[in-house]
C-alpha positions as CSV (number, residue, x, y, z in Angstrom):
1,X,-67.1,-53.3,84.7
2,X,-67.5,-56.6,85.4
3,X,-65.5,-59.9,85.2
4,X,-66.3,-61.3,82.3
5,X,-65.3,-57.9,80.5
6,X,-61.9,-58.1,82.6
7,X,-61.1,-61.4,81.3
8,X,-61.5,-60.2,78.0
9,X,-59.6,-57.0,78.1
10,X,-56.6,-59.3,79.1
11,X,-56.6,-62.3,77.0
12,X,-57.3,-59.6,74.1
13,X,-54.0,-57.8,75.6
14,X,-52.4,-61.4,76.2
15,X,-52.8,-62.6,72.6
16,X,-51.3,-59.6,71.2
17,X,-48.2,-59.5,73.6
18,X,-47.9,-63.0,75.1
19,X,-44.6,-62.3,77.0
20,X,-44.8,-58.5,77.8
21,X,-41.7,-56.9,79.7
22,X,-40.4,-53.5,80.4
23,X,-38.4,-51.4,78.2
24,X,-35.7,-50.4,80.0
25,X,-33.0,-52.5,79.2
26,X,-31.6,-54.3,82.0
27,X,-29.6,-57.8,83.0
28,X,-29.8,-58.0,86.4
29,X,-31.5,-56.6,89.3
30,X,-29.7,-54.1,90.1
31,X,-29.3,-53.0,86.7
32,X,-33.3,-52.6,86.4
33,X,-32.8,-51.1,90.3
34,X,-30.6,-48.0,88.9
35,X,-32.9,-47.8,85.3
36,X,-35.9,-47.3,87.4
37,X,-34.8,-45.4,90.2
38,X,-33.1,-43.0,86.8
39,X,-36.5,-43.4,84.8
40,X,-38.5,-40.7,87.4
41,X,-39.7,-37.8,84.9
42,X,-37.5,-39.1,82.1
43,X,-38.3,-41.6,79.4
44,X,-37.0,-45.1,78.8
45,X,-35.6,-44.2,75.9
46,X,-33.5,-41.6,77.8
47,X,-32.3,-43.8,80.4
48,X,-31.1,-46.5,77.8
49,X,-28.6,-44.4,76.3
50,X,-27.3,-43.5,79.8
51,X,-27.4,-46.8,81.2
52,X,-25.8,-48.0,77.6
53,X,-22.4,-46.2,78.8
54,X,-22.9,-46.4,82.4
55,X,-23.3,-50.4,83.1
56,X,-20.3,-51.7,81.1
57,X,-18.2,-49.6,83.6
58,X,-20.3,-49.9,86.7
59,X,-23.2,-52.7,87.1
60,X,-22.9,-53.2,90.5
61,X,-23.7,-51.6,93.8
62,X,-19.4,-51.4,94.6
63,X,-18.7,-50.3,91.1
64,X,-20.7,-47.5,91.4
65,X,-19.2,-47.1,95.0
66,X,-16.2,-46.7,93.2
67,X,-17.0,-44.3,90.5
68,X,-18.1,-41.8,93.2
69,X,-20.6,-38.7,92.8
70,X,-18.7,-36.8,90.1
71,X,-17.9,-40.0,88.2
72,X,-21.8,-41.2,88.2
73,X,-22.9,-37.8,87.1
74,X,-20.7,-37.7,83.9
75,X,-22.9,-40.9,83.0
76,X,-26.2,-39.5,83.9
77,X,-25.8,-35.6,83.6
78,X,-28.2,-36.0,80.5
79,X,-31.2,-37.6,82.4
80,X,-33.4,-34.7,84.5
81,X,-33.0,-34.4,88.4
82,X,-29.8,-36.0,87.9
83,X,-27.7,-34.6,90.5
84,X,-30.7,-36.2,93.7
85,X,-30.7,-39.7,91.4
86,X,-26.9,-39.6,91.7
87,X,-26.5,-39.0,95.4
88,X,-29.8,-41.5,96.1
89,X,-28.1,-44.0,93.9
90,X,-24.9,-43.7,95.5
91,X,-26.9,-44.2,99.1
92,X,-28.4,-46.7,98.1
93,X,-25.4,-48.9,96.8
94,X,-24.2,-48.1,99.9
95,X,-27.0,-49.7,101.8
96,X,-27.4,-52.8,99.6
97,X,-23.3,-53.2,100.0
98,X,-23.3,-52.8,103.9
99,X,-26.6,-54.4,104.7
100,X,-27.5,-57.2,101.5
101,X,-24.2,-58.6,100.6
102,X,-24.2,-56.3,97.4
103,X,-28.0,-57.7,96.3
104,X,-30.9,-56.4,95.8
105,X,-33.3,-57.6,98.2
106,X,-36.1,-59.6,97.7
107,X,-38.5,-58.0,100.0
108,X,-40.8,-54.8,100.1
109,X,-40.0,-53.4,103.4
110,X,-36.3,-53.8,102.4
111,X,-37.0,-52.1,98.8
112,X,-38.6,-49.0,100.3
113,X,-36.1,-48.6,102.7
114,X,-33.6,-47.4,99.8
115,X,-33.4,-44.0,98.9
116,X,-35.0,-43.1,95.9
117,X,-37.2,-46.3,95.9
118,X,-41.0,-45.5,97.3
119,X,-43.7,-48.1,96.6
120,X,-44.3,-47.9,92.6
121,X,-40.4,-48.7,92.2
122,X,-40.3,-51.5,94.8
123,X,-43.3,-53.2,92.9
124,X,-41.2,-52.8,89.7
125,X,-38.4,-54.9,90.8
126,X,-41.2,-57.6,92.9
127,X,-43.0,-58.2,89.8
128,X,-39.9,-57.6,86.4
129,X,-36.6,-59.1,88.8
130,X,-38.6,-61.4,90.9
131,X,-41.6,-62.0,89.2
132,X,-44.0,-61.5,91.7
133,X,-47.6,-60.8,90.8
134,X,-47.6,-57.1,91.8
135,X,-48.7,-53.6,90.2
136,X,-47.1,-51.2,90.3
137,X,-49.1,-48.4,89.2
138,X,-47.6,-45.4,87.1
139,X,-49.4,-42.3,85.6
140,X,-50.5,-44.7,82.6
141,X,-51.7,-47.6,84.7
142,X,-53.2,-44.9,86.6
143,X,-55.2,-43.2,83.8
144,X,-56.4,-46.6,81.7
145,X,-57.9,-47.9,85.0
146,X,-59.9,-44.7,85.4
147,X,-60.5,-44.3,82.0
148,X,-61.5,-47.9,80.6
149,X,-63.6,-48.2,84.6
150,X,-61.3,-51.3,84.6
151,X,-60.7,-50.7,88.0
152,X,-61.2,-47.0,89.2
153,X,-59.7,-45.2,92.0
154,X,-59.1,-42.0,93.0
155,X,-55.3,-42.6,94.1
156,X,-52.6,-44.4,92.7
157,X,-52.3,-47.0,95.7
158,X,-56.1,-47.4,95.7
159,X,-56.2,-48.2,91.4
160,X,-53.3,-50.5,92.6
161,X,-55.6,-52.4,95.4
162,X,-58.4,-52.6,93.1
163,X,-56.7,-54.5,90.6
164,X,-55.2,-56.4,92.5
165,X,-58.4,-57.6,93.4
166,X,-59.9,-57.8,90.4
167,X,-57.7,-58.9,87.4
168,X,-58.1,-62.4,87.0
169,X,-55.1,-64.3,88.8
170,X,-53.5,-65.9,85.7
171,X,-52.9,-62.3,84.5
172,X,-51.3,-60.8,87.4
173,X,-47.6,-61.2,86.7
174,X,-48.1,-59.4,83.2
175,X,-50.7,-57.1,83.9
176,X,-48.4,-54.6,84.9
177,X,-46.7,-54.3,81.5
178,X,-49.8,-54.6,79.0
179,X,-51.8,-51.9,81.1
180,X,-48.2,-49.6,81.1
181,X,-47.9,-50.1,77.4
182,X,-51.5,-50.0,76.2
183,X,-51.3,-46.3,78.1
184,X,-47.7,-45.6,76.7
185,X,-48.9,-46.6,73.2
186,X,-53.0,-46.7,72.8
187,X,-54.5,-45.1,75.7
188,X,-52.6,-42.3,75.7
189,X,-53.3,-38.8,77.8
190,X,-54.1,-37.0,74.4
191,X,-56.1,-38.0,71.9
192,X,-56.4,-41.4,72.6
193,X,-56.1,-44.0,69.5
194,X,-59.6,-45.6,70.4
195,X,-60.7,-46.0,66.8
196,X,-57.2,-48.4,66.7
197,X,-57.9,-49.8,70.4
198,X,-58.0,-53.6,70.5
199,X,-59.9,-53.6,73.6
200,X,-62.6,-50.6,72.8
201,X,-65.5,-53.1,72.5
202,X,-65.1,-53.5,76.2
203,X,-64.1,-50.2,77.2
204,X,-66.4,-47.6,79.3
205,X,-64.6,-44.6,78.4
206,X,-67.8,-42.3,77.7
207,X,-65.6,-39.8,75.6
208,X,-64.0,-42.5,73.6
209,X,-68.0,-43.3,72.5
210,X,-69.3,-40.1,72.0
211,X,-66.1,-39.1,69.5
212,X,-66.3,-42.5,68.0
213,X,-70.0,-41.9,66.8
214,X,-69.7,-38.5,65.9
215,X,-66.9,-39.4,63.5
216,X,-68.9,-42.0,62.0
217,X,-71.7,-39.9,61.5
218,X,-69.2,-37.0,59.8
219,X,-68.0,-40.4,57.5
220,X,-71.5,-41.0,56.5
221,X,-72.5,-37.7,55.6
222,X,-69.6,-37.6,53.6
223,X,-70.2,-40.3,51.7
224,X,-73.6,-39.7,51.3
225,X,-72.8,-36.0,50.1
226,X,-70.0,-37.7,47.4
């Protein structure tokens, strides 16, 4: 693919979506921290009804200090691999009470260092808290760069490099959001909705093609047989 088709793809994505942001619902960073660290293997949606009961109680790393294991897990019990996220969340408040004054730091090495935060998390709260032009690349960022040949790799940190390197620099801070969303939503792992796909002029999905014709041709014969 090249650059002129990038640019396109994202001022296509940017008119649609001009301020693009995540969907879990947040107010601080360390709000977003606990919703992403919850949102492994579980949906947004999920994690917004926990987080709905959980922050006007405890929205800080000594308030959750305070609820202790048992009290977190009543909040989160209904979110999957709850009972690792509670003890990594409580480790972590611990951490960011002991070491950052109770923040959230503002710095990778510092982000990865929590438990329960690995490289795609730490990226989450760079680019949505801090709003530093990172990727962080999830199984649907993952999937449209391979699919669309936007900017193909064979592993999650190596799609991430690439584009990085290749999405045009006045796209980077929101890039992360329209390529999550546009997999969440379009570009999806089943039966992609190409035929409804803003962007499928510039796409290089082969399959996407092939079905796309085939269809037509089934329309026409249709027609022509009415």
């Amino acid at each position: 693919m090249n650059a002129g088709k990038r640019r396109r793809i994202f001022e296509r994505l940017r008119a649609a979506n001009p301020h693009p942001t995540t969907e879990l619902n947040y107010r601080t960073p360390f709000e977003l921290l606990v919703a992403v660290i919850l949102s492994a293997q579980a949906t947004d949606k999920g994690v917004n009804k926990a987080t709905a009961l959980l922050f006007p109680v405890a929205n800080t790393p000594q308030a959750i200090l305070d609820l202790g294991l048992d009290g977190l897990k009543r909040y989160i019990r209904t979110i999957g691999l709850y009972n690792s996220k509670t003890e990594n969340i409580i480790k972590t408040c611990r951490i960011l009470v002991e070491q950052h004054g109770g923040k959230v730091p503002h710095d990778r090495a510092a982000l990865e260092a929590l438990p329960g935060v690995g490289r795609k998390t730490a990226n989450v709260i760079l680019n949505t808290a801090f709003g530093e032009p990172t990727m962080a690349v999830d199984t649907h960022i993952f999937r449209v760069a391979n699919r669309t040949r936007l900017a193909p790799g064979k592993t999650p940190l190596a799609v991430e490099k690439k584009l990085l390197k290749v999405v045009p620099p006045e796209f980077l801070k929101d890039a992360h959001h329209w390529l999550i969303l546009h997999g969440r939503y379009v570009c999806t792992a089943r039966s992609p909705k190409c035929p409804e796909c803003l962007i499928r002029d510039l796409c290089e999905y082969k399959g996407k093609t092939e079905r796309q014709e085939a269809g037509s041709k089934r329309q026409v014969k249709t027609a022509s047989a009415g």
